[in-house]
N, C-alpha and C positions, 0 to 999 in steps of 0.2 A: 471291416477289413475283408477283399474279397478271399472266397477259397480259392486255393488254385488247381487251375484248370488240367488238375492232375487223371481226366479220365481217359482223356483224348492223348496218351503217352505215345511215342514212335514206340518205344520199348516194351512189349506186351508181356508183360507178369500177369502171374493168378492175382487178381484183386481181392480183399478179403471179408469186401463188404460185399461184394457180388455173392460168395459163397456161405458169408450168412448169410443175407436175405434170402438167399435160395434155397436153406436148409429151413429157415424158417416159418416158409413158404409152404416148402413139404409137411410139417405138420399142420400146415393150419386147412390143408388142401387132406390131409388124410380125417381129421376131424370135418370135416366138410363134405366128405364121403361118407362115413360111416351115417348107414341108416338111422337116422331119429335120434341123433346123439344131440342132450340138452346141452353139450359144452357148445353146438355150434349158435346158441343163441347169441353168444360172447365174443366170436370173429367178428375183425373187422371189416364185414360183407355186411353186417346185418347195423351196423351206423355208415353206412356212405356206398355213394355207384359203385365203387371198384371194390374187387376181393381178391384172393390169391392167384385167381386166372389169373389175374392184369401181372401179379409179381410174377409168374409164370414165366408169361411171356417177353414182358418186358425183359427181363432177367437173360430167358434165354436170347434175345435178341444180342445184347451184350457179351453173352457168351461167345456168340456166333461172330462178332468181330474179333473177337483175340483170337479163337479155334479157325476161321473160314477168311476172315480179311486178309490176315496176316500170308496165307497160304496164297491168297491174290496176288497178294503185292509182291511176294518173291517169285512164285514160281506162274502166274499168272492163268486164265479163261482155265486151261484144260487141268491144271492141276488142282483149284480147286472145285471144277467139274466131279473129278473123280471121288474128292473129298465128300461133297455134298451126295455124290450119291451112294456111297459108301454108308453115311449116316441116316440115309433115308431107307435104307435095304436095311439098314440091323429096326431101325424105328418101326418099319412096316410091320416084320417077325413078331416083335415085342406086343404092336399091336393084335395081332394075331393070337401069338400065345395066350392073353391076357383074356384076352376074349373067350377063349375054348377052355381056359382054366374056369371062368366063373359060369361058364356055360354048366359046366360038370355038375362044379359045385350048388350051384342052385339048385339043379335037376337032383342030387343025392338031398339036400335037406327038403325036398318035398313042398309040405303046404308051410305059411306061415301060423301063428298061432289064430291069427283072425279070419284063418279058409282063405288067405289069398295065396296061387304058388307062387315061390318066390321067383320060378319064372315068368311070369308075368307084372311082375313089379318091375324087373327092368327093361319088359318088351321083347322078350325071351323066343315064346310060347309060340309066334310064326318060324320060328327056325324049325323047332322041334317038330312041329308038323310038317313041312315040306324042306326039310337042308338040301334035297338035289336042287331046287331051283334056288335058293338063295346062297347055295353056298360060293357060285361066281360070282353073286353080287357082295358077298363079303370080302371075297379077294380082292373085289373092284374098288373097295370103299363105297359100293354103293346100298351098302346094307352098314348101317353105323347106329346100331340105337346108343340113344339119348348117354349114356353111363361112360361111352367107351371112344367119347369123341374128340376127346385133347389131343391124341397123338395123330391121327390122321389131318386136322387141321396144322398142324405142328408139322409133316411131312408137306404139306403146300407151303407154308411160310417158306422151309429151308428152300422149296421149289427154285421158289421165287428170287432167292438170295442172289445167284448168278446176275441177273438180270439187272438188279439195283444195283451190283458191282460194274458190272459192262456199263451201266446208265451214267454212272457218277466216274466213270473214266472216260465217255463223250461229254459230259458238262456237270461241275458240281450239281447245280439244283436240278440237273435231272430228274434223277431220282423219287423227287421231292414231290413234282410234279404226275410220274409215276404215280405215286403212294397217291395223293389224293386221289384221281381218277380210280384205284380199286376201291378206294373208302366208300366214294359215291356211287361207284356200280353195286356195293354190298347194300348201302342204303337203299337203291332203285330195286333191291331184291334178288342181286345175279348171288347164285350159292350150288352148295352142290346137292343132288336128291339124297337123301337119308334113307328109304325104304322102296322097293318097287313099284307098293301095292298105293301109293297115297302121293300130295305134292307135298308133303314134309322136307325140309330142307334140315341138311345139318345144322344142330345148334350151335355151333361156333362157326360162324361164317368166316373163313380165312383170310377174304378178300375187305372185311373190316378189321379183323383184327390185324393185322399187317399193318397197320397202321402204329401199334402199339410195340409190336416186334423191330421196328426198320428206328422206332423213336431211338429203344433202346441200342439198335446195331450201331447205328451212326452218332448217337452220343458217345459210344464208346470208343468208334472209330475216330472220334475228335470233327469229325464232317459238323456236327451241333455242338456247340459251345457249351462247356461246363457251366451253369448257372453259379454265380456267385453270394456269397452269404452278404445281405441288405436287408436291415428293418424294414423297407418296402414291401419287400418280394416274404417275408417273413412272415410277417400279417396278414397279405393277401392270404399265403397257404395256409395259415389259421385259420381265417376267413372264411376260407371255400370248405374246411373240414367241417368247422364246427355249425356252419350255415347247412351243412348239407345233410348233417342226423337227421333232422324234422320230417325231411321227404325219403328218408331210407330204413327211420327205426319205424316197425309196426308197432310196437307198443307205443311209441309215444304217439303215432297214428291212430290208435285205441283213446286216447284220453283229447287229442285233439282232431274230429276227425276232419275237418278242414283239409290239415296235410295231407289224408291219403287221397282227397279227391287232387291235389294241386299235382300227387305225386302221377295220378293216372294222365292228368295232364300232360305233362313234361316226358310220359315212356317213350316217346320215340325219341327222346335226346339218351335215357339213359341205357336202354332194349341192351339186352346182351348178347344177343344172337348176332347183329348188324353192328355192334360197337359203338353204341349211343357217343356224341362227343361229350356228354358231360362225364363221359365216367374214365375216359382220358385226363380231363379236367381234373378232376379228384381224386386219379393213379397220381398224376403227378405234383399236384400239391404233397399227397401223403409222401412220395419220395424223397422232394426238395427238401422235407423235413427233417425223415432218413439219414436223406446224407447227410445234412448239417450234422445232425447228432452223433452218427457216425466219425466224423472229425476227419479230418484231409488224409487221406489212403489209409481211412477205418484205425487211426488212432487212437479211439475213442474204446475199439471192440475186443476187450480182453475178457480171460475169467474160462473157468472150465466148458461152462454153457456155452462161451462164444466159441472155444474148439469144439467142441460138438460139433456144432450146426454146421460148422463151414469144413469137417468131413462129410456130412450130409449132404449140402451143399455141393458140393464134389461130382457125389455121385448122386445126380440128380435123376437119370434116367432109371436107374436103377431100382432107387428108391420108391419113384414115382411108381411104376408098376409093381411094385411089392404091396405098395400103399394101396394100390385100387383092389386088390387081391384081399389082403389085409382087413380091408374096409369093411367088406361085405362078411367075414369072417367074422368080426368082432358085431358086426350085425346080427346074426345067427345067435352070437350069445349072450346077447342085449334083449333080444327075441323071447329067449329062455328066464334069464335070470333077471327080469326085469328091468325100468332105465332109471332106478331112484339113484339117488347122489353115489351110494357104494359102486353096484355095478357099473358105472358110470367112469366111477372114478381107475377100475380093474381096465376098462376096455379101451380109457386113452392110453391111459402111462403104458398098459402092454403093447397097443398101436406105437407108441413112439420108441419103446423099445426095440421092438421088430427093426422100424425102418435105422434106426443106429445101429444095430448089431450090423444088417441089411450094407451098409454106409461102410462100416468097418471092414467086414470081410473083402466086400468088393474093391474096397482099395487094397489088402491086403493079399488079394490073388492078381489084382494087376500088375502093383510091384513086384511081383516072381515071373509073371511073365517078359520071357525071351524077345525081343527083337528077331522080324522074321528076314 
């Protein structure tokens, strides 16, 4: 019996599966952060292509049609110009803060326990020696180490948004067409510089993953067709899950090592920098799942836990950068107090703590705010 093609609504409500998975997302993205944490053996990044980037993005793709489409469609080009850029000046900030906060911090904890500083684990250590010349290329985006590069990637997607909007109101499949030609100029290598001194390109190339972001905006937007629940379509996404552990788990690449050569094979479908297509492939099997189980407008998603996540969820941004702050915090006392199962066990639940209390407040100082 199909599901119905409840994503693509004229009438844009908070969907409540979009804001779990997105709070979900956040934890498995702050445990993913945290330095040498053994829980991150156990995300779903390390059995298949895709990990919480993909929910990331995807996610917020989806977001960005209820928040930025809907703003199109009434008030049209210039109003949700002002929107998007509106949201890309508070993102850049965030970016920014985020950055000088762990900048600090790093530099106040010194060396690691094994003589490395911790700034130089995260590529720190050119700043600190020369910040007059690189500090324009930090405002530029064109100084982005490795740690701190989802959100500048994430300020080009929204770039872009306009654009796919104006496209898909000269011709539906515009757009479409669009989207591929960035995909394959990200594949031919176009991205943007990451460091002055080197040809390092950002690791999130935005110009492939837009591809992953526009899937989500225009499913949501109804432009892509809800996929419908078929034992066909069922199996395949089984299929493609359960086929794809062998080339994504390294242990079981340890015990067969066959797969990690077939895996070295196949890196420039899965690459994450460029947006391999199989890891599209494998975001979206895992989601076609999702939502089945989820149940038609997340009927499925009750219980304390599911309010949790989807206040999380919410305030995604928010979260996100407490989380990357967070991370590297609860790394510092991982550092200390060792990473057997106890400590371990202290440094997630406090991490998920933080980003819900994090969750909490932020919705509860928004709701006080005034209408200007």
């Amino acid at each position: 019996m199909p599901v119905p093609s409840d994503l693509g609504q004229k009438k844009r409500v908070r969907d409540p599966r979009l804001d779990f998975f997105r709070g979900l997302g956040m934890l498995i993205i702050l445990i993913a952060h945290i330095p040498y944490d053994g829980w991150a053996l156990y995300i779903p990044a390390r059995f298949g292509f895709s990990d919480a980037t993909e929910m990331f993005v995807f996610q917020s793709g989806m977001a960005s049609a209820i928040a930025f489409g809907g703003t199109f469609d009434r008030g049209g080009m210039m109003a949700v110009l002002a929107r998007v850029i509106r949201r890309i000046w508070q993102i850049y900030w965030a970016h920014i803060a985020v950055f000088v906060t762990i900048l600090s911090l790093m530099a106040l904890a010194g060396t690691r326990p094994d003589g490395v500083p911790y700034l130089d684990s995260l590529n720190l250590l050119p700043f600190i020696r020369d910040p007059a010349s690189l500090m324009p290329a930090l405002l530029t985006l064109t100084y982005v180490p490795n740690y701190f590069d989802i959100l500048p990637m994430y300020m080009v997607l929204l770039a872009l948004l306009p654009v796919m909007l104006a496209a898909e109101r000269l011709h539906r499949a515009l757009p479409f067409l669009l989207i591929a030609l960035l995909w394959m100029a990200a594949q031919a290598g176009v991205n943007f510089p990451a460091e002055p001194w080197s040809a390092r390109p950002w690791f999130f190339n935005p110009f492939g993953w837009q591809l992953c972001f526009f899937t989500g905006f225009f499913l949501m937007r109804g432009t892509i067709p809800a996929p419908p629940a078929n034992r066909g379509l069922i199996l395949a996404a089984l299929a493609i899950v359960i086929v794809t552990v062998p080339f994504a788990w390294s242990r079981f690449q340890g015990w067969v090592p066959v797969f990690h050569d077939a895996a070295g094979e196949i890196l420039f479908l899965t690459e994450k920098t460029r947006f391999g297509l199989l890891r599209m492939v494998h975001f979206l099997a895992l989601a076609y799942l999702a939502y089945l189980a989820a149940g038609p407008a997340g009927a499925r998603l009750k219980g304390g836990v599911v309010r949790v996540l989807t206040v999380v969820g919410q305030q995604s941004l928010a979260v996100f950068v407490t989380g990357m702050v967070t991370a590297q915090i609860l790394g510092l006392y991982l550092d200390h107090a060792g990473r057997s199962a106890g400590p371990l066990l202290v440094a997630n639940l406090a991490g998920f703590t933080i980003l819900i209390v994090t969750a909490y407040l932020v919705r509860r100082f928004k709701s006080k705010e005034k209408p200007v």
